[in-house]
N, C-alpha and C positions, 0 to 999 in steps of 0.2 A: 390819053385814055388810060384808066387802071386798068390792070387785067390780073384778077384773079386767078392763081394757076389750080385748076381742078387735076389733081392728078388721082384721083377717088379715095382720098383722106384729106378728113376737114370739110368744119361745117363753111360751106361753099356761099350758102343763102343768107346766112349771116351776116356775115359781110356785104353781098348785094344789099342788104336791105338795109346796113348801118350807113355804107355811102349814100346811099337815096336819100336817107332822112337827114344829111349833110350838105345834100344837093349837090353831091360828085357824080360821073359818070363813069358807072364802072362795068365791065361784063368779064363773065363767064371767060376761062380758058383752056380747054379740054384737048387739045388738039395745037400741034406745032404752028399750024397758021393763023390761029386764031390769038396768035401771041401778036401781031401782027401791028403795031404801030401803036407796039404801048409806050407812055412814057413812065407809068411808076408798075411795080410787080410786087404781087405780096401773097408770098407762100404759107398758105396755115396747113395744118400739122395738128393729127391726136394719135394716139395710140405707140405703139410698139415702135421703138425706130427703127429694125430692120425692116418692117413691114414697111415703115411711110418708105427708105430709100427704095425698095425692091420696086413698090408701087410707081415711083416718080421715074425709075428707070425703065420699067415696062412699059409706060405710057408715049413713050415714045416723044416727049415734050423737053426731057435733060438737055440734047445737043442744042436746041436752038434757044432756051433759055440759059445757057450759058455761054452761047454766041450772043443775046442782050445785055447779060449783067457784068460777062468779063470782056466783051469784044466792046460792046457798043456803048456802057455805063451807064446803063438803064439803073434808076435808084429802086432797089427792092429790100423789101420788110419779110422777114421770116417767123412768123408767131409760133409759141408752144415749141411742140416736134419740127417745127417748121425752121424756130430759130435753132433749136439743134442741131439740123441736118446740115446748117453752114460749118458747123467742126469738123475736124478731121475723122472722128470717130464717136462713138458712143462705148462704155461700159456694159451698156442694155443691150447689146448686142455685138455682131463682128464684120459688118460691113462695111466701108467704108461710105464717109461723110462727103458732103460739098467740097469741103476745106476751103471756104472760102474766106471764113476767119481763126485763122491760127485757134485752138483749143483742142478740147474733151471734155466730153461731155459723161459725168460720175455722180455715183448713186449717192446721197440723204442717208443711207444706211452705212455706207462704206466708211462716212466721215464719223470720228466719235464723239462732235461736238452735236451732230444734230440723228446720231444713228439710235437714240431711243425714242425720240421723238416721233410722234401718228404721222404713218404714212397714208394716202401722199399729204403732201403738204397742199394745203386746200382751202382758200378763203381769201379776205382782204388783207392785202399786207402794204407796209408803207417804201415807196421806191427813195431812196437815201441818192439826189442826183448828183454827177458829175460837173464839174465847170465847165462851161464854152460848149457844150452839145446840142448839137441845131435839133433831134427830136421834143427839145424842152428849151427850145427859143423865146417860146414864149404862152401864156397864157399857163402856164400851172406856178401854184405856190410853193412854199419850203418842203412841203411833205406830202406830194401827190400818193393816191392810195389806188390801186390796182388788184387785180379778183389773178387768184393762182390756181393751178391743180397739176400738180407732177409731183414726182419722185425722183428723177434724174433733175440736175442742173449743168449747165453751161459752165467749164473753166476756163476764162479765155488764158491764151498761153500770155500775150502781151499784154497788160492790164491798162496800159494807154488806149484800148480799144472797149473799154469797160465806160459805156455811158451812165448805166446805174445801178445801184446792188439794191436791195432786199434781205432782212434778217431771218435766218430760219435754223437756232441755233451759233448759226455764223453771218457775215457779211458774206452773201455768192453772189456772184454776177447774174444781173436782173436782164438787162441789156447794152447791147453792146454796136458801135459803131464804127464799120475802118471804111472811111470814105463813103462811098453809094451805098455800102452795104449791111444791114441793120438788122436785130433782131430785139425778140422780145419775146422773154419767157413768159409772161401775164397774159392774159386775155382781154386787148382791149375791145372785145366784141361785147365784154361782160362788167365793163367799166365804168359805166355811167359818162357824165363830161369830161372826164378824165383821160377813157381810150378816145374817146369824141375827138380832142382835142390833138392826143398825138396822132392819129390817123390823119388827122388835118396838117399839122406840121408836119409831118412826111411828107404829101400830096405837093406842099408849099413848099421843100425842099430846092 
């Protein structure tokens, strides 16, 4: 079973309603026990990243989703803020991250390759993929294209855990994979066949 973690950021329904029309079975997961005999987890994420951790940490749902993803190797997808939240930290703020995957996550502006450029960065952009990466197993061509909106990105510290980059001034890591554990800055809620399809490779993982 998917479970979507509700921790009260992130469009929650969107996702219901993309697995539906995939014919996956996914629910809602607002509450520690309601995590309860998942096999995939996928954390979406908008806004301010101290808010989304403050949020995930209030809600009372942290300890035992991290008793699935680091105890038990439940495979989980971090979208947006969501894949953020797996670094150690953010520049956007001072709280600390998941750390689930080595990084930091730094500002578009900070960089002076892409610091004059319209913030946020916002539209279709082309994912440049990595070799051997089971999200893109199978079913996309040379130049899959994916929907973005942010201003912070993802630096992974390790770059062997860089499944794909994205140009925005630079090549920055688009998404990224160590093991079970998966993220993605783009929004495949808003991707056409394209999130379709890794949402599916995930699920197939």
């Amino acid at each position: 079973m998917i479970r979507i973690v509700d921790y009260g950021v992130g469009n929650i329904q969107a996702f219901l309603n993309l697995f539906k029309r995939l014919g996956l079975q996914a629910e809602r997961a607002d509450r520690p026990d309601a995590l309860q005999g998942a096999t995939r987890l996928v954390l979406p994420g908008v806004g301010h990243f101290d808010h989304a951790m403050r949020s995930l940490n209030d809600s009372g749902i942290r300890s035992r989703l991290e008793e699935l993803v680091l105890g038990a190797k439940v495979p989980v997808m971090g979208i947006c803020v969501g894949m953020q939240m797996l670094a150690s930290g953010s520049d956007e703020g001072s709280m600390p991250g998941l750390n689930w995957v080595p990084g930091r996550v730094r500002a578009f502006s900070s960089n002076p390759q892409s610091a004059l450029l319209p913030m946020p960065h916002m539209g279709w952009n082309d994912l440049q993929l990595r070799g051997g990466r089971k999200l893109f197993s199978h079913g996309f061509d040379d130049v899959p294209q994916f929907y973005f909106l942010h201003s912070y990105y993802f630096d992974a510290e390790e770059k062997a855990d860089v499944a794909a980059t994205a140009h925005y001034g630079f090549d920055f890591d688009a998404v990224v994979s160590r093991g079970h554990i998966h993220g993605v800055q783009c929004h495949p809620e808003k991707s056409h066949h394209w999130g379709e399809q890794l949402l599916k490779n995930f699920v197939e993982l």
